[in-house]
C-alpha positions in Angstrom: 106.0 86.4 81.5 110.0 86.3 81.3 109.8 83.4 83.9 107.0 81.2 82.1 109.4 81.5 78.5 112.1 80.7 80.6 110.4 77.7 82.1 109.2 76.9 78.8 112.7 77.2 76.9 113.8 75.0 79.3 111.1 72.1 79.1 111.2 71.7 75.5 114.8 70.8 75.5 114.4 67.9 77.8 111.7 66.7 75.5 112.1 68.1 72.3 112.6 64.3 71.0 108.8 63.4 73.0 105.1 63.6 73.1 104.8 62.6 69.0 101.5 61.0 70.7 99.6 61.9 73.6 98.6 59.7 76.6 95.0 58.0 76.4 93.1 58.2 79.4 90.7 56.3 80.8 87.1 57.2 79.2 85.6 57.9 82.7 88.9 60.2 83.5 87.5 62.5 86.3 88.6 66.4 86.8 90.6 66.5 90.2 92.6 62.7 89.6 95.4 61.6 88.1 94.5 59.4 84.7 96.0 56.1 84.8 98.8 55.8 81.8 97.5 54.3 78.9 98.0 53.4 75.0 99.7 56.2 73.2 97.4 57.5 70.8 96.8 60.9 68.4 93.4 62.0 66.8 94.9 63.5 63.5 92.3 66.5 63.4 91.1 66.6 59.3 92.1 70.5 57.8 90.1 73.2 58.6 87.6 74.6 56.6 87.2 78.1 55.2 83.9 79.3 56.2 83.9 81.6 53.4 83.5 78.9 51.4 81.0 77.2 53.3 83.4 74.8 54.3 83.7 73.8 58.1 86.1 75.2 60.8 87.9 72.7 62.4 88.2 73.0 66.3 90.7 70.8 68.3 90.4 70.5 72.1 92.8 68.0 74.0 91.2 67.3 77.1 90.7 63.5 79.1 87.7 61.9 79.7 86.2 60.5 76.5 82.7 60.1 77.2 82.2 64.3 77.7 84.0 64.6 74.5 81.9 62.4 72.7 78.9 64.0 74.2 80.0 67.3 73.1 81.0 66.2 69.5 77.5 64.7 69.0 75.9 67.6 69.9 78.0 70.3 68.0 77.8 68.2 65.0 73.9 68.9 65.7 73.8 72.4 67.0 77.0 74.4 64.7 77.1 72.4 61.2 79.7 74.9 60.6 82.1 73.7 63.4 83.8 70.4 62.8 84.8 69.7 66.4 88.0 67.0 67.0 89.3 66.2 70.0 93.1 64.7 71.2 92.9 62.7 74.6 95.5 64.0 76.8 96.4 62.1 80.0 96.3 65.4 82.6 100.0 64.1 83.6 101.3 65.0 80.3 98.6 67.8 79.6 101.2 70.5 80.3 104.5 68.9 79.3 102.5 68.7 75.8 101.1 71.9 75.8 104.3 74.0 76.2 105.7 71.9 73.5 103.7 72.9 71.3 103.7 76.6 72.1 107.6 75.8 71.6 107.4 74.7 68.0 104.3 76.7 67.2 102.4 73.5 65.9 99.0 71.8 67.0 98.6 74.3 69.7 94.2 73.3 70.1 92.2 75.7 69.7 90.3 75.1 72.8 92.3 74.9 76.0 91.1 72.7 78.8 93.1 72.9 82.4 92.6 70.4 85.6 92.7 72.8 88.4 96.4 71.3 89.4 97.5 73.1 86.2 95.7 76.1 86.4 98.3 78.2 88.0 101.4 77.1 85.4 98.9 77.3 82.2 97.6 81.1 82.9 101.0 82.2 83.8 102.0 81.5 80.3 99.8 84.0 78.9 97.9 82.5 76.1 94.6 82.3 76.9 91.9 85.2 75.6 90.5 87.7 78.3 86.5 86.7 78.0 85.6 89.8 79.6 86.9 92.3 76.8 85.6 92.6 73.2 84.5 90.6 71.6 83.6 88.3 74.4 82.1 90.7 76.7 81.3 87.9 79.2 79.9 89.2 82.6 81.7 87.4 85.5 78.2 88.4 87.7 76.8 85.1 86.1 79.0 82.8 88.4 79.1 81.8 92.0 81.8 83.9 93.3 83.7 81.3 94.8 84.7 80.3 91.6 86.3 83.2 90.2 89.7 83.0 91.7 90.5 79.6 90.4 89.3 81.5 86.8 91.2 84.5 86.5 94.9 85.2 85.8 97.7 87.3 87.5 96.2 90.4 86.3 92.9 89.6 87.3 91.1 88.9 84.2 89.1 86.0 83.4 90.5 83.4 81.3 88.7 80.2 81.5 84.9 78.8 82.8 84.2 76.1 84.6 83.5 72.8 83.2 82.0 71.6 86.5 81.2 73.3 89.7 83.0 70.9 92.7 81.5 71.6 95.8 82.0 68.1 97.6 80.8 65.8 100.8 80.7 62.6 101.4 79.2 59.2 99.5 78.3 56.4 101.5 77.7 52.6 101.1 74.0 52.4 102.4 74.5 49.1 103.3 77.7 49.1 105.3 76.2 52.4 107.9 72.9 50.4 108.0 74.8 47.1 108.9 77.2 48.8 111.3 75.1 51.3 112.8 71.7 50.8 112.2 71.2 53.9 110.0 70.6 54.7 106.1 69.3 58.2 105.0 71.3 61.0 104.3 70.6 63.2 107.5 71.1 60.3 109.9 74.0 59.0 108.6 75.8 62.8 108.9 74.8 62.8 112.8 77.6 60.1 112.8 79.4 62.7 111.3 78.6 66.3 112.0 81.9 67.5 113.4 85.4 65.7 113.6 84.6 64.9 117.2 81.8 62.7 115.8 84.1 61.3 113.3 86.7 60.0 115.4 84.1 58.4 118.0 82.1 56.8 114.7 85.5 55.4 113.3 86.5 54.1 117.3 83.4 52.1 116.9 83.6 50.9 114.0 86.9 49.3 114.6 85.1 47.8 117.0 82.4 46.4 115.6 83.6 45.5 112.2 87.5 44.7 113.3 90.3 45.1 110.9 89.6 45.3 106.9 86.8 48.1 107.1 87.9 51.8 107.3 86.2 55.1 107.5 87.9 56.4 104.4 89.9 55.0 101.6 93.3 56.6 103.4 95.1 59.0 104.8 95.8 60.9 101.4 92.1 61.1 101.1 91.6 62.6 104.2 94.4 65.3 103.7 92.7 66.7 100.6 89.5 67.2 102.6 90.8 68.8 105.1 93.3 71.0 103.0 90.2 71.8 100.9 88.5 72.7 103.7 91.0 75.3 105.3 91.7 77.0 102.0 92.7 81.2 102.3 95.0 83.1 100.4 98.9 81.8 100.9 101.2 83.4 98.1 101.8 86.7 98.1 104.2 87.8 95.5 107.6 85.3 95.8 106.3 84.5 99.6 104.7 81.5 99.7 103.1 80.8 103.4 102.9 76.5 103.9 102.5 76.9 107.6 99.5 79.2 107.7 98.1 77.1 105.0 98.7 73.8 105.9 99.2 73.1 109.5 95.8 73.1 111.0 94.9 70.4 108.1 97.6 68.3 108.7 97.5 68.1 112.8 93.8 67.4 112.7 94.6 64.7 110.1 97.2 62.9 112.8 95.3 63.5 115.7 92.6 61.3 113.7 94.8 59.0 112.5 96.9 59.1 116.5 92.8 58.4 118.0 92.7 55.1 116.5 90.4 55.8 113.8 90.5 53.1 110.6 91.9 54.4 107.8 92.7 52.6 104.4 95.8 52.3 103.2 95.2 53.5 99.5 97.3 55.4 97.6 94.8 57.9 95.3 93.6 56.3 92.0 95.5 53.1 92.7 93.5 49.6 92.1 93.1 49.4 95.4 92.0 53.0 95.9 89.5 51.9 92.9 88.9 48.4 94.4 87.4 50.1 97.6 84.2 51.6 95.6 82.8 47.7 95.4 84.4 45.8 98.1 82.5 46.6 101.1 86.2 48.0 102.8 85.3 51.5 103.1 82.3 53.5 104.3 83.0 57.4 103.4 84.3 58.5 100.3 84.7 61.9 99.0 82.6 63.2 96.0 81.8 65.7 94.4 78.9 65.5 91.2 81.4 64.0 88.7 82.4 61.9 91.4 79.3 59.2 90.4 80.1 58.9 86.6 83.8 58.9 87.1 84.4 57.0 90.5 81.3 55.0 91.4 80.3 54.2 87.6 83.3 53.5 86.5 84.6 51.1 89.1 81.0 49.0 89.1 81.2 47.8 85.2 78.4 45.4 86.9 76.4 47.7 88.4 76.5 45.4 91.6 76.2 48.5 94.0 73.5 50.4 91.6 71.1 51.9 94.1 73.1 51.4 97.4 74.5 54.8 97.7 73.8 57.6 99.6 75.5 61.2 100.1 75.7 63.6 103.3 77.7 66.6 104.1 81.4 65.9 105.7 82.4 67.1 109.1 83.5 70.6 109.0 81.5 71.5 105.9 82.1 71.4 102.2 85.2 71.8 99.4 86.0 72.1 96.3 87.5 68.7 94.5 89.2 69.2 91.7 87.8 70.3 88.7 88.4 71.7 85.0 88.3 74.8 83.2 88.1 76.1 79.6 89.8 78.7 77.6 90.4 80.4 74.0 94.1 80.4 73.0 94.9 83.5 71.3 96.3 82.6 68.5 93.8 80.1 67.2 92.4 81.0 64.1 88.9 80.6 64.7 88.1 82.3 67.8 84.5 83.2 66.7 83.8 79.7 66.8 85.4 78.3 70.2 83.1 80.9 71.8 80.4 79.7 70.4 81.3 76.1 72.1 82.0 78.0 74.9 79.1 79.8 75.7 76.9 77.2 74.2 78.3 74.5 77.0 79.4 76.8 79.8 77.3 79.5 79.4 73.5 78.6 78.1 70.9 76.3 80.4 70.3 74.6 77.2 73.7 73.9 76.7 74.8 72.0 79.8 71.2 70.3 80.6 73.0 67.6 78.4 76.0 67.4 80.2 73.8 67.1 83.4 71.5 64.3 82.3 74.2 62.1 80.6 77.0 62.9 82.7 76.1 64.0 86.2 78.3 67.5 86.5 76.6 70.9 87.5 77.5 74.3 86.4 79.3 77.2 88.3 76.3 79.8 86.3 73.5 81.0 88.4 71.2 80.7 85.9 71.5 76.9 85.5 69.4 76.4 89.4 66.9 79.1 88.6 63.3 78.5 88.8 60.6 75.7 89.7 61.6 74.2 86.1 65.7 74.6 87.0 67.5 71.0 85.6 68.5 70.7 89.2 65.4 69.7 90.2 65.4 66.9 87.4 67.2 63.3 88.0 70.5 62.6 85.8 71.8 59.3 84.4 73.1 58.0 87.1 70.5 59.4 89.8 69.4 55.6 90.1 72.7 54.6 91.8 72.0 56.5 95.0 68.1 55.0 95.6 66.3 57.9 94.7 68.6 60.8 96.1 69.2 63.7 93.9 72.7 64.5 95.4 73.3 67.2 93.0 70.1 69.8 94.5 71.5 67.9 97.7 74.9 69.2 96.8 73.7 72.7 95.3 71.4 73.6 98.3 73.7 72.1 101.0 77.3 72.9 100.3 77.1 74.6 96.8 75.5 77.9 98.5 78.3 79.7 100.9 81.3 77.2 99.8 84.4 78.7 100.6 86.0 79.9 97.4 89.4 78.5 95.5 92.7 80.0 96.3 93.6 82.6 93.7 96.1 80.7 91.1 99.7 82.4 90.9 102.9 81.1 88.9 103.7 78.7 92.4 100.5 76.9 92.3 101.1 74.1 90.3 103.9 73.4 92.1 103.2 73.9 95.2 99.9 71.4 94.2 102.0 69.3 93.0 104.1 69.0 96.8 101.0 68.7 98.6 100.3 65.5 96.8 103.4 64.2 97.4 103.5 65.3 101.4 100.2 63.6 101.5 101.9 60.2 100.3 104.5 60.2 102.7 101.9 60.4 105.4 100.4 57.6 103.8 103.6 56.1 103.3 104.8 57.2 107.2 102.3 56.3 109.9 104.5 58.0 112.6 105.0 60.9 110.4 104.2 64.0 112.2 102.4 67.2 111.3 105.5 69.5 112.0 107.3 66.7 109.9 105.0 66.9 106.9 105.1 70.8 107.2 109.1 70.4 106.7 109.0 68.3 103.6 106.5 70.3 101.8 108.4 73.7 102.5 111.2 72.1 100.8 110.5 70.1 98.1 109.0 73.4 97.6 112.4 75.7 98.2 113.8 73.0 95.9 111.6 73.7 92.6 111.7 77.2 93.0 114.8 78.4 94.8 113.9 82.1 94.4 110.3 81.8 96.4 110.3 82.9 100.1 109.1 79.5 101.6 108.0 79.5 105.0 
């Protein structure tokens, strides 16, 4: 705790003159991805009510990604006439910076706090959400898929936070392009191509061949990196040792020896326009995705609906991830506790709850309960089912990759940081196309040693 007030202290001077607005996102902002800079903008929340008085309680979340806010607005509007729920839009860039601001000056702290899994770590350490598992929560961490639980509890083990969404992710796929380059459509033929990395690197070999420069397997290098990082996940920090090697290597040298084979990869820098671009333009055949993947990267990128239908979705060689995602706490000091967890168990706790969220958005939930019985949501189509010809990728996702993922690192004060080197290692491979794996392993261990000089970095 010493070291998040002194991290704190420290922010708020550099921007104690800042953040008089926040950063508004794009509507379709996913979890997992950067938000592209926009507008600066604040929702002025109206005063709370006393519920005493039959007044309403005013609840502020600052999240991004309007179109779930709006969703969850209409329906609490509906469902708690007592709860006047306002929301800020927070680009997840400045979602932290913000934040600790706010704890600074002890002003317009939300009530509600949401975290993108690449603030997770930093956001627990500084101790402010509510422990749902004591009184007068009482919530039973038995209801969720256990490889969840590490990426929702804090230092001391307790659980701070539910999921918004539960990531397990593979791959989407232009059902055009595999048909017109190899003859080949549906979901279980297309992941022959490929089943292992072997069959990855021989499918990319040919289709350099037949398709010649300008088509690539995946959207770029970066891409391929959090895959296979995701993939390889185990417990690296232990106390003020933080282990890159053991974490990283076997990710990063099967990343060059794909990219050494030949194999076409995009040049695409993550959540640039022509990272964006790729989703339309025929370039690219594989793309990773996870459920909130269609709303927030197909949808979003096809105003014109031109590739409505043409999807499909398969497993990714070497098995499934988890891709981003967001989470959901109580601060402690809000005012009206009693009422955040009713939005919170209402939306990430009751079947009723987040079957909304699931027909108009496309996201699935990390509780048990949600995929239970022959009347389970799962089994239903969502909005956007129609883009992927008939394939319900999220029981495709549940019964494929969702049962037996591998489960999320457990979050410690280093793992925003050390989230935050990974992404920029992976540009410089994307930026280097000689860099090496041994190379990339040095510049992560210190840009690392250089944000936190008192960590063990090896």
């Amino acid at each position: 705790m010493k070291k998040s007030i002194a991290k704190l202290l420290a922010l708020v001077m550099a921007v104690s003159f800042l953040l008089c607005a926040c950063a508004q996102p794009n509507a379709d902002d996913q979890p997992g991805q950067e938000s592209p800079s926009g507008s600066q903008t604040t929702l002025a929340p109206s005063d709370a009510g006393n519920p005493d008085n039959g007044e309403k309680v005013t609840i502020v979340e600052w999240s991004q990604g309007e179109k779930i806010l709006k969703l969850k607005q209409e329906i609490i509007a509906e469902k708690f006439p007592n709860i006047d729920y306002q929301y800020v839009l927070v680009n997840n860039n400045d979602y932290l910076t913000k934040l600790q601001s706010a704890l600074a000056t002890g002003t317009d702290v939300p009530d509600i706090i949401t975290v993108e899994i690449t603030n997770r770590g930093a956001v627990f350490d500084l101790d402010i959400l509510e422990n749902l598992e004591a009184a007068p929560y009482n919530y039973d961490r038995n209801e969720l898929f256990d490889a969840v639980i590490p990426a929702l509890t804090n230092s001391r083990g307790e659980l701070v936070s539910l999921d918004n969404q539960f990531c397990p992710s593979g791959f989407a796929y232009n059902r055009e392009l595999t048909k017109k380059y190899f003859g080949v459509e549906e979901p279980d033929d297309v992941f022959a191509l490929v089943k292992d990395w072997d069959s990855f690197i021989a499918t990319g070999l040919k289709l350099k061949e037949v398709a010649g420069d300008g088509v690539y397997m995946m959207q770029g290098m970066f891409d391929l990196l959090e895959l296979l990082v995701g993939q390889s996940t185990h417990e690296f920090i232990d106390g003020d040792t933080i282990d890159v090697t053991g974490r990283y290597r076997e990710a990063f040298e099967m990343a060059c020896k794909i990219r050494d084979a030949g194999v076409p990869l995009g040049n695409n820098e993550k959540n640039s326009t022509t990272w964006n671009a790729a989703y339309t333009d025929g370039s690219v055949l594989f793309f990773n995705h996870a459920s909130w993947s269609t709303n927030s990267c197909i949808a979003s990128n096809d105003k014109e609906q031109t590739t409505m239908g043409q999807w499909g979705f398969c497993m990714a060689p070497g098995g499934g991830w988890m891709n981003g995602g967001t989470s959901i706490g109580i601060y402690k000091d809000s005012p009206h506790k009693d009422e955040v967890w009713q939005i919170i168990q209402y939306f990430q706790g009751s079947v009723e709850g987040y079957e909304a969220i699931y027909d108009r958005i496309g996201w699935i939930p990390s509780f048990e309960a949600f995929y239970e019985g022959d009347d389970a949501p799962i089994n239903n189509d969502f909005l956007y089912s129609n883009w992927f010809g008939g394939q319900n990728i999220c029981k495709y996702i549940y019964d494929n990759i969702g049962v037996g993922i591998a489960p999320y690192e457990s979050l410690s004060t280093y793992s925003t940081v050390v989230t935050e080197c990974f992404k920029d290692t992976a540009l410089q491979f994307l930026i280097n196309p000689q860099m090496t794996a041994d190379e990339g392993l040095r510049y992560m261990i210190q840009s690392i040693q250089m944000q936190e000089p008192n960590a063990t970095v090896k």
